[in-house]
N, C-alpha and C positions, 0 to 999 in steps of 0.2 A: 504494500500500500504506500502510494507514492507521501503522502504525511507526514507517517510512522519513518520511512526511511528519511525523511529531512529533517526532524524531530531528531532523531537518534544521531543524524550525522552532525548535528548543532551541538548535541551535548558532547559527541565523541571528539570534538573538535574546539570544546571548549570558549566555542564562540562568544556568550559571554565575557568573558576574560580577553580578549582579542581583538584584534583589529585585522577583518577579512572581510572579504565578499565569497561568498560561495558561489560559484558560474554552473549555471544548472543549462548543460550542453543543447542549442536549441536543431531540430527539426523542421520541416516543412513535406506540406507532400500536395499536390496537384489534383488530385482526387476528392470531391465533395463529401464523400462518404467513405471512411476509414477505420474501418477496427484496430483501436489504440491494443500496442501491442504492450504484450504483459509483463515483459521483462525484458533486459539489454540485449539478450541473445535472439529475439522475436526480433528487434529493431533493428540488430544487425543484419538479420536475416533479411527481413523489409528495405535495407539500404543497399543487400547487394543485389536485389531483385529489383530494385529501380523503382518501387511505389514508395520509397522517402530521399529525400535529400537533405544533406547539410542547410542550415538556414541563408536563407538568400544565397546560395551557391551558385545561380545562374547569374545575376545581378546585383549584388554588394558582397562578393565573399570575403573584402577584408574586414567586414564588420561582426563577424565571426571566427577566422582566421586562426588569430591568437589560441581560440580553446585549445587547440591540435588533437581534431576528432582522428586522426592516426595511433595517436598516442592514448587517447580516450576505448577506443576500441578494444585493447589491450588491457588498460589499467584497472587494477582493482582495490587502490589506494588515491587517495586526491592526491594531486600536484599542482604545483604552483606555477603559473603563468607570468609573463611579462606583459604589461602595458605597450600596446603599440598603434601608432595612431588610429582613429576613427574604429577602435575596437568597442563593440558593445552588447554585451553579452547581456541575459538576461541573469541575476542576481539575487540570493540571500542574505540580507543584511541584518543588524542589529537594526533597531530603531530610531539608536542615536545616532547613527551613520549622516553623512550630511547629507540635507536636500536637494532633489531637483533645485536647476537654477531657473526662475521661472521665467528668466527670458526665455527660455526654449518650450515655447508653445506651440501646437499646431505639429507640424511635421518637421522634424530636423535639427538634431544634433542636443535634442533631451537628451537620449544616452549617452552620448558619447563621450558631452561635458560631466556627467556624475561617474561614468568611470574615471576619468581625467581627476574631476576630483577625489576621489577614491585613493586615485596611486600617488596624486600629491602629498595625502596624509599619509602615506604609508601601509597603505592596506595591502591585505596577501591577498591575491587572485588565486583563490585554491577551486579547481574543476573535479566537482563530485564526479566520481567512478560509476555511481548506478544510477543515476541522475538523467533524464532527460525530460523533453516537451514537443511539442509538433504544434507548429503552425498552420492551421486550416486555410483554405483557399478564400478570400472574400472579396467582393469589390473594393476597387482603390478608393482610399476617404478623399474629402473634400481636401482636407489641408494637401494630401500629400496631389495631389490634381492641380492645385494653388501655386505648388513649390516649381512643377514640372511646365507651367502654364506662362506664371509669372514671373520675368528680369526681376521686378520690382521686390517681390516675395525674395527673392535668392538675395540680392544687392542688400536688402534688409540682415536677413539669415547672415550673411559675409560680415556685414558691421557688426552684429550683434558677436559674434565668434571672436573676432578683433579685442572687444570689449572684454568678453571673458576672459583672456589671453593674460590681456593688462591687469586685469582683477586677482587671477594667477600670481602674475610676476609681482604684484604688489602684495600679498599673502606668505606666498613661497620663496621669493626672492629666484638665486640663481638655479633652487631646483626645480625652478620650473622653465627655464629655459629648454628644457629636453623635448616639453609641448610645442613651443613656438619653432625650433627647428624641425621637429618633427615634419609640422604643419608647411613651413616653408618650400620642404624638400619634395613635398608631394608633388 
């Protein structure tokens, strides 16, 4: 029961005590109707038969990337991940974790600033072993139709990123220079 195993993996892991994100490996699959498979080994099976894929694998794989479903496949102990740009994994946190930055409303770069903030504080990106999720197939929202549609939306989006950047460098000083080059080299 997916619960009980995040439940258990919290306490085994001492999360209280800590400062981590837990990356609960995401999924996708193309098919309207899907019998969620029951265990890692169904998923595998389902990933090498072609009715799942990695999340956004066709169309943003670096925003997934990082997990290293290579390495995931395999694992049956968490391991720790590196922060690497525009990475955004789906996440269990403590409560006191920092928030969302609410500039990032609507479509674009809500996750990828709270991961960013994440590994500024020093959070461990630890990738559960039995852990996963499946993304269902659904029409595109309005925001993310807004983002694809509108210069003016994106030109916003850009400023707003800039701003965080700054906001960064003003908190974290030089360890957050790793962002803004990051960001520059893309």
């Amino acid at each position: 029961h997916p619960s009980y195993y995040h439940r258990n993996s919290i306490q085994q892991l001492e999360l209280p005590q800590r400062k981590a994100a837990l990356i609960v490996p995401a999924f996708e699959t193309l098919h309207y109707r899907l019998t969620f498979p029951k265990s890692k080994a169904e998923l595998l099976s389902m990933l090498d038969m072609g009715s799942l894929y990695t999340f956004r694998y066709h169309v943003w794989p670096k925003g997934h990337a990082p997990t290293d479903y290579a390495k995931w496949r395999t694992a049956t102990v968490p391991y720790r991940v590196a922060w690497q740009p525009d990475f955004e994994p789906y996440v269990v946190v403590r409560r006191d974790c920092p928030r969302y930055d609410q500039r990032f409303v609507g479509f674009g770069w809500n996750k990828v600033s709270h991961i960013m903030e994440l590994d500024a504080q020093e959070y461990e990106l630890l990738v559960l072993p039995n852990a996963f999720m499946i993304h269902m197939p659904h029409a595109p929202s309005f925001d993310i139709s807004k983002f694809r549609l509108s210069a003016g939306y994106r030109s916003c989006l850009q400023t707003l990123r800039e701003e965080f950047h700054q906001d960064l460098s003003r908190r974290y000083g030089a360890a957050a220079l790793k962002y803004l080059t990051a960001e520059r080299s893309l």
